[in-house]
ZADRENVEX-7328 format. One record per residue (C-alpha): residue number from 1; x, y, z. Coordinates in Angstrom, 3 decimals. Layout:
R     n         px         py         pz
R   NUM          X          Y          Z
...
***
This chain:
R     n         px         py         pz
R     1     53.197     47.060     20.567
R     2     50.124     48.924     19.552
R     3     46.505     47.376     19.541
R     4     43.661     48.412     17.802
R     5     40.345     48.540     19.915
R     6     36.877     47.954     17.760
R     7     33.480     48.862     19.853
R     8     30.456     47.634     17.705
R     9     27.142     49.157     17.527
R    10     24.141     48.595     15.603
R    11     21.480     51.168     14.736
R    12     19.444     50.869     18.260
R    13     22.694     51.709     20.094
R    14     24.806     53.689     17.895
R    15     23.365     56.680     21.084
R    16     25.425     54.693     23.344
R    17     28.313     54.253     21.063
R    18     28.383     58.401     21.005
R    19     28.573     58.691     24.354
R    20     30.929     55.900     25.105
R    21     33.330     57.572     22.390
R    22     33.155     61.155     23.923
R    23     34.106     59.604     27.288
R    24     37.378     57.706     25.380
R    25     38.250     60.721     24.162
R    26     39.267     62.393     27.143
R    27     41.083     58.850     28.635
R    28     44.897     58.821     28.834
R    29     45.087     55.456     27.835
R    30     43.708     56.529     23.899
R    31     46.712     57.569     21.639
R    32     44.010     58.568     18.658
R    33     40.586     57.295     18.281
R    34     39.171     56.846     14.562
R    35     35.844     57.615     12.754
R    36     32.474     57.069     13.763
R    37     31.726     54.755     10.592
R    38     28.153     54.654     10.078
R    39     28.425     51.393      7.715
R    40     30.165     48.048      7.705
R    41     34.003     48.928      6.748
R    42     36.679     46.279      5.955
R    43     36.175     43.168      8.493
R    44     33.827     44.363     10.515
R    45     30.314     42.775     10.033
R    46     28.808     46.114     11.504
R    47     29.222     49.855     12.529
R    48     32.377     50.261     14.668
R    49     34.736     53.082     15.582
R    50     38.137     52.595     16.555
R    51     40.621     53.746     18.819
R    52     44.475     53.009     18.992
R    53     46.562     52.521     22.522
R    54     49.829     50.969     23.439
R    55     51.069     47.598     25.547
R    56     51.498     49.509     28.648
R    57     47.731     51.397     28.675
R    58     45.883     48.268     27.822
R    59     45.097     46.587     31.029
R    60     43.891     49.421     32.421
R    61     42.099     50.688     29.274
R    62     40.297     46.817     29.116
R    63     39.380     47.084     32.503
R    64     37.591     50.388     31.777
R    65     36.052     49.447     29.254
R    66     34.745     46.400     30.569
R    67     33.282     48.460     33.008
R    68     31.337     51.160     30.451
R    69     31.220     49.704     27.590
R    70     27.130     49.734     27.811
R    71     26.656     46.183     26.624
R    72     28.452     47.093     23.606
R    73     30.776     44.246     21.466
R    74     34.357     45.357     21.496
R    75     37.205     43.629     19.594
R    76     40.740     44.046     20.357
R    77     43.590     43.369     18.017
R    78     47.356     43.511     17.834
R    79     48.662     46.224     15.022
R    80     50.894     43.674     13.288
R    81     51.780     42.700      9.472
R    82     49.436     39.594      9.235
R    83     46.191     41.125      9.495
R    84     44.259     37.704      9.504
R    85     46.556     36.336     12.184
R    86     45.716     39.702     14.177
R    87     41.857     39.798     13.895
R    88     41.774     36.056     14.501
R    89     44.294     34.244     16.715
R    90     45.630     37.077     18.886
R    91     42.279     39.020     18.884
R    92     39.927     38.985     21.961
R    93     36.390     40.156     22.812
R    94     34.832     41.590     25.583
R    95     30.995     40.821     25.016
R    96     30.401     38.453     22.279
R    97     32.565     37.675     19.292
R    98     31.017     38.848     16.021
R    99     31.816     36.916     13.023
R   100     34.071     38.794     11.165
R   101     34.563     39.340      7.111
R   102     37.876     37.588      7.046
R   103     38.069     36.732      3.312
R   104     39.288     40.067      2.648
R   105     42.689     39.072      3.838
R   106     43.325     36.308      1.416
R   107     45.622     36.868     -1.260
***
């Protein structure tokens, strides 16, 4: 299974965020890491880049992260078919849970 890793960062941080993403970029556990989006994109209440990594790197990848994350919010999902299932019930936070824009996965 693949997850999808979310770190959050608002306009006071976003320098943080930068350097926290050139770091992932370099760790074995990241398959691909996504855009720097610089505005609020699907349910994400805030900026947020993304970074994709499998079952087997995600322990270790959490535990790194937990470690640099810089007081950043990071949300971790599942890549399944129910999206609201994924970003809700089998999603999990390290810092604190941001209310997310979950109407946009009702049909």
């Amino acid at each position: 299974m693949q997850y999808h890793v979310h770190i959050y960062f608002a306009d006071e941080t976003e320098p943080e965020a930068w350097s926290l993403r050139g770091q992932l970029e370099s760790r074995p556990e990241v398959q691909a890491l996504g855009r720097f989006h610089t505005k609020p994109v699907g349910p994400h209440p805030c900026r947020q880049f993304q970074l994709l990594t499998d079952e087997e790197h995600l322990p270790s990848l959490i535990a790194w992260l937990e470690a640099n994350r810089r007081g950043l919010n990071v949300l971790i999902h599942p890549v399944i078919d129910d999206d609201y299932e994924a970003h809700t019930t089998e999603a999990s936070w390290l810092g604190t849970p941001q209310i997310l824009r979950l109407e946009i996965f009702k049909d």
